[in-house]
Structures are given as structure tokens and as C-alpha cells.
N, C-alpha and C positions, 0 to 999 in steps of 0.2 A: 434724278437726272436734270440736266441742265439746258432751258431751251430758248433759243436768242431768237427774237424775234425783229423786227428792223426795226426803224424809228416810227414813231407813230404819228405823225403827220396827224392837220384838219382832216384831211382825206379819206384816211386809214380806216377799213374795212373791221368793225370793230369785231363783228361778229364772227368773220374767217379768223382774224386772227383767236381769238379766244376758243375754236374748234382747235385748231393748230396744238395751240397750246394743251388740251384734253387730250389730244392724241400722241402727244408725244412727251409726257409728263405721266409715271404710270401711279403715283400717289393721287391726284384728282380727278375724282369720278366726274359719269357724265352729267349726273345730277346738278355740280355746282356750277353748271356753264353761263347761267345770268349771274353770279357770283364772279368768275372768269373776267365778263365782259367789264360789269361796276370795273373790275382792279384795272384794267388796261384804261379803262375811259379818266381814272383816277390819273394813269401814267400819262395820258394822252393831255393834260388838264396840269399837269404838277408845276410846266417850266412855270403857268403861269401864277402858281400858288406858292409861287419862292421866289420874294425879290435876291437882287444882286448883292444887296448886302448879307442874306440869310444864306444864298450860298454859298459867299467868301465864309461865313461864319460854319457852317458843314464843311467847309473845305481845312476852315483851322484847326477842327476837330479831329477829322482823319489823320490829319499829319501833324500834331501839338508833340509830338517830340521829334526831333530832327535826328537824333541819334538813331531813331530805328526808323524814321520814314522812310529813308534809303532802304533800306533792308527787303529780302521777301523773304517771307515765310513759308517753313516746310512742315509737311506735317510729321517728318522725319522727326522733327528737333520739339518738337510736344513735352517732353519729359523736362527739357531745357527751360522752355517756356513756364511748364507747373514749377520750376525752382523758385524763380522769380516772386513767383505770385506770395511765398511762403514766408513769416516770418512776424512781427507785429513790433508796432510803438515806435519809429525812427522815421525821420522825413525820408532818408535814407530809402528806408524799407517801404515807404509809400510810395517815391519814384519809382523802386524796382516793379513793385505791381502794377505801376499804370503802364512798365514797358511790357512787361509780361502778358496783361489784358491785351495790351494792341497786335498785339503779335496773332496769338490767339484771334480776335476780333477780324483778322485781315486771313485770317484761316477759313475763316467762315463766310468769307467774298464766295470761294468755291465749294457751289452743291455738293460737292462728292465728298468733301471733307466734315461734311457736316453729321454722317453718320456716324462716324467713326470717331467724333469727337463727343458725341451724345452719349455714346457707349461708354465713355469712358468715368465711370461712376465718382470714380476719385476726382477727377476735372470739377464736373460737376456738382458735388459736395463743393469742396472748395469755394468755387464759384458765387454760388448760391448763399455759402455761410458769408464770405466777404461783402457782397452786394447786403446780406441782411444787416449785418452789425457796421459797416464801416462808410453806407451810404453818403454820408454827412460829412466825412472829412474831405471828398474830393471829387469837382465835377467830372474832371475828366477818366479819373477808375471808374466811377458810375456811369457815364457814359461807354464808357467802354464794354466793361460787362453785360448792360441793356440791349446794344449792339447785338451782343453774343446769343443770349435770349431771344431777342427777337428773329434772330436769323431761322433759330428752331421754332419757333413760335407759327411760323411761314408753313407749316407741318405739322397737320392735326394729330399724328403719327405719334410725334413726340410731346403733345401735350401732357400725356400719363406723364412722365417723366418731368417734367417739368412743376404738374402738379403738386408732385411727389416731395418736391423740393422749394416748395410753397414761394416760387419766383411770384404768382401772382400778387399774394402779400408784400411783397418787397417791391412792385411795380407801384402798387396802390402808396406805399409811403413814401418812396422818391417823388411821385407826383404832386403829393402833397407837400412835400419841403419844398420843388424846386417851383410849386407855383408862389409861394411864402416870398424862397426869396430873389424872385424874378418883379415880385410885386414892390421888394423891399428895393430892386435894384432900378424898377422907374422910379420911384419915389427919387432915390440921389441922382437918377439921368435928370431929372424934371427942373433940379437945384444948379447941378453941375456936368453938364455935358462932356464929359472929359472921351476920349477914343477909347480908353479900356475899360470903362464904364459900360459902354456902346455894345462891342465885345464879348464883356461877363452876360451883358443881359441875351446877348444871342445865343452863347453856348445853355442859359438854362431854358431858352428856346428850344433848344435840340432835345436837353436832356427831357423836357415836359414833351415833345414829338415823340421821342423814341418808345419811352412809358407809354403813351397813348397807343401806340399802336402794337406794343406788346401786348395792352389788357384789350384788347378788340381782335386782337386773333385769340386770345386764351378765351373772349369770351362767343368763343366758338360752341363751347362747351355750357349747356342749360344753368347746371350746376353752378359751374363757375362765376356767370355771369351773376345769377340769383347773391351769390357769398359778396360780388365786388358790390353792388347794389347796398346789400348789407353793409358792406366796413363805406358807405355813404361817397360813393362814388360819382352819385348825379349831381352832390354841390360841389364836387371835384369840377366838373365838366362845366356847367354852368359857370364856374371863376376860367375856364380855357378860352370858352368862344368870344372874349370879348381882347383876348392877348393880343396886340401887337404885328405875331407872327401869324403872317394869312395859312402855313402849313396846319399849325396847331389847332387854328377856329375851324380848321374844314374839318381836321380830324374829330373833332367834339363835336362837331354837329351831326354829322356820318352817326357819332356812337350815339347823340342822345337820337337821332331819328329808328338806331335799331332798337334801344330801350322804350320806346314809348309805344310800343303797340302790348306791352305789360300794360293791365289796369293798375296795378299797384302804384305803377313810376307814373302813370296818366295823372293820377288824384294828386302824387306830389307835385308834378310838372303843373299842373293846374290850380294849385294852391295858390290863393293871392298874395300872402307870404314870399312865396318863391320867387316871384317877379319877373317871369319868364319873358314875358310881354317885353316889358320895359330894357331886357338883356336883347334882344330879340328885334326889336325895331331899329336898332341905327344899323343893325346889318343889313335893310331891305334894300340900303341906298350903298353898298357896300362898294368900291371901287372892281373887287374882284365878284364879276359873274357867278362865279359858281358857289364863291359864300352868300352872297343877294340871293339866289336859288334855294339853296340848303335850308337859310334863316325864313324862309316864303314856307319850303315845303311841312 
């Protein structure tokens, strides 16, 4: 179910609203209501953790092709959509999937469609095998996709399913590419400031945001979390919190603040090697309050 709550003002009642929200949401229990509160205080804190150019750059995202941004989607037309997505090896066939993803992707704006598209096993395969093998040919299909994931992801319901289809794994390696070449793409901003330079570096912005918070809802799940750890996730994070995009450091900070109450990930984090310290100190003085905070706590 879908449940809108107003704007969230300084003001905003953090704690009514997040009872609101339990009550009228019949997938979260009453158990996660300080969990509840964290997200809203997050939403309440967001305009300020996304300059105006990282918005315009989420905004180029949503709408990167002008042929279907006009469009709405039905869930009607699903079958339509899966055509799209099918086929391999032609730029051709690469446009068609990244219109087919958005379509799909803009399905997943509304709760209600979300179940019924989770069901749908074939989607899903689909989905899952693209994102795994063809991560690398294109920011915007991966973007796209990640979208879609993460929408379920919002839905501990659907993690089985998602597990199943080892999205976590494929989270974990787009992050890894896209922080590669987000780092590759200051390196030529730093040389040559060119505007679509500027651009490419924000979309791998998003696509390293969207990742992050795919594997921070999947690592809802002990297990899961324990396996991301494994395929070395903490030197993932530790290369985010120092990016550029104030969205992405908060996101990594948030994740390594839930990982460190492991002793396992303590002894790494605290390894002199690691250099957490020295990662860690220019954000005290951070321009954004709530990363100076996160980098303190």
C-alpha cells in the first residue's frame, strides 16, 4: 500500500509521522518504528544532501530518453515492455532495452504495481541475467534496472526473490565498476573540464547511489550482509565516503556505521593499514552537517 505523507518540513513531527506510516503500511511491523523514524529524518535532511547540480543530474536520468519520457506506463502493456528488453549484440538492441528498462522502471513509481511485477518470474530472470552480464556496456540500462531492484528491495517480503536471483551479487559489481570509473572520470574533469564530462561523472554518481542503497536494504538480511562483507564490501565503502556526491558519503557512512558494531569489520575498520582515520577526518569539517555528524559518530 501506498502512503503519502506531507512535506517534511524543520518542524515535522518526526515521530507522528513514522506511527502514521506503521499504521497504514500493512508490510511494516511495529518493531521497526525507530527504523521508520532514521528514513523519514533521512527524507527530512535529503534536499540538503543533493546539490542542484546532482539533482539536474537524477533529473537527466529519469528522463535520458525523450522518446519514452513523454509516455506513461501501463501495467497493461508489460508483455510490450518484456519484448523490448529481448535480443543481444546491436546498439540497436541496446537502445531498445534501455527503453524497455525505463518503462518498466517508471512502473515501479507505483506500490501497487510492484507486486505484480515481482511475480512475474520471467521479468525477473530476465532482468537479473541482463543486469549480470551486460552491466558494463551501459550507464543508463544499469541505472535503469538498479531502479527496479531497488524499488523491491524497499520490501523485505521480496528479498527471498530477489536473493534468489543473486541481484545482491550484481549490486556489489556495478559498484565496483562504477566507483573505477567515476574515479577514472575526476581524473579527466581535473585535466579537462568539459560539461559532459561534468554529466558522465554525475550519472556514475547515481549509478554508485542507487547500488548503495540496494545492498543496505538487502542487507537487511544477517546472511546477506555477512556474504557482501565477504565479496569485500568495506573497501567498497570506504573508496564512497570521500566521492564528490554528498548523497553517496552519507549513504556509506550510514552502511559502514551499521557494519561496525561486527567485531570482525571493527578489527578491519581499525587496522592501521585501512586508514580509516585519515578517510575520516576531512569530513569533520564537512560543509554538509549531517556528513560532519556521521564522520564524528
Amino acid at each position: 500500500s501506498k502512503v503519502r505523507i506531507p512535506v517534511i518540513n524543520s518542524n515535522a513531527n518526526i515521530s507522528h509521522l513514522a506511527k502514521t506510516v506503521i499504521q497504514q503500511c500493512k508490510y511494516i511491523p511495529e518493531k521497526r518504528l525507530i527504523e521508520v523514524e532514521g528514513v523519514i529524518r533521512q527524507l527530512q535532511c535529503r534536499q540538503n544532501l543533493f546539490s542542484k547540480d546532482e539533482q539536474s543530474a537524477l533529473e537527466l536520468e529519469e528522463n535520458a530518453h525523450k522518446g519514452t519520457g513523454c509516455l506513461t506506463p501501463s501495467i497493461e502493456d508489460i508483455d510490450d515492455y518484456m519484448e523490448l528488453i529481448y535480443g543481444e549484440g546491436s546498439d540497436l538492441e541496446l537502445d531498445s532495452k534501455i527503453k524497455g528498462t525505463e518503462m518498466i522502471m517508471k512502473l515501479c513509481h507505483k506500490t501497487e504495481n510492484l507486486e505484480i511485477l515481482i511475480q512475474n518470474r520471467v521479468l525477473i530472470s530476465a532482468l537479473s541475467r541482463i543486469l549480470s552480464e551486460e552491466f558494463h556496456r551501459s550507464v543508463e540500462l544499469t541505472f535503469n534496472i538498479s531502479r527496479i531492484f531497488f524499488a523491491f528491495s524497499c520490501f523485505v517480503e521480496m528479498h527471498p526473490t530477489l536473493s534468489s536471483y543473486r541481484v545482491g551479487l550484481s549490486a556489489m559489481n556495478i559498484l565496483d565498476l562504477a566507483i573505477g570509473r567515476r574515479k577514472a572520470c575526476s581524473d579527466h574533469d581535473s585535466s579537462n573540464n568539459e560539461r559532459g564530462n561534468v554529466a558522465s561523472c554525475q550519472r556514475h554518481d547515481y549509478v554508485i547511489y542507487v547500488a548503495l542503497q540496494l545492498l543496505i536494504n538487502l542487507a537487511e538480511d544477517p546472511a546477506a550482509e555477512r556474504k557482501m562483507v565477504k565479496k569485500n564490501l568495506l573497501p567498497l565503502l570506504l573508496q564512497c565516503i570521500n566521492l564528490p556526491s554528498k548523497a553517496c558519503a552519507m549513504v556509506s557512512l550510514a552502511f559502514l556505521q551499521k557494519l561496525s558494531v561486527f567485531e570482525e569489520n571493527v578489527h578491519f575498520l581499525g587496522d592501521p593499514q585501512t586508514k580509516l582515520t585519515l578517510l575520516l577526518t576531512p569530513l569533520l569539517s564537512h560543509e554538509c552537517d549531517e556528513i560532519a555528524a556521521a564522520s564524528a559518530g
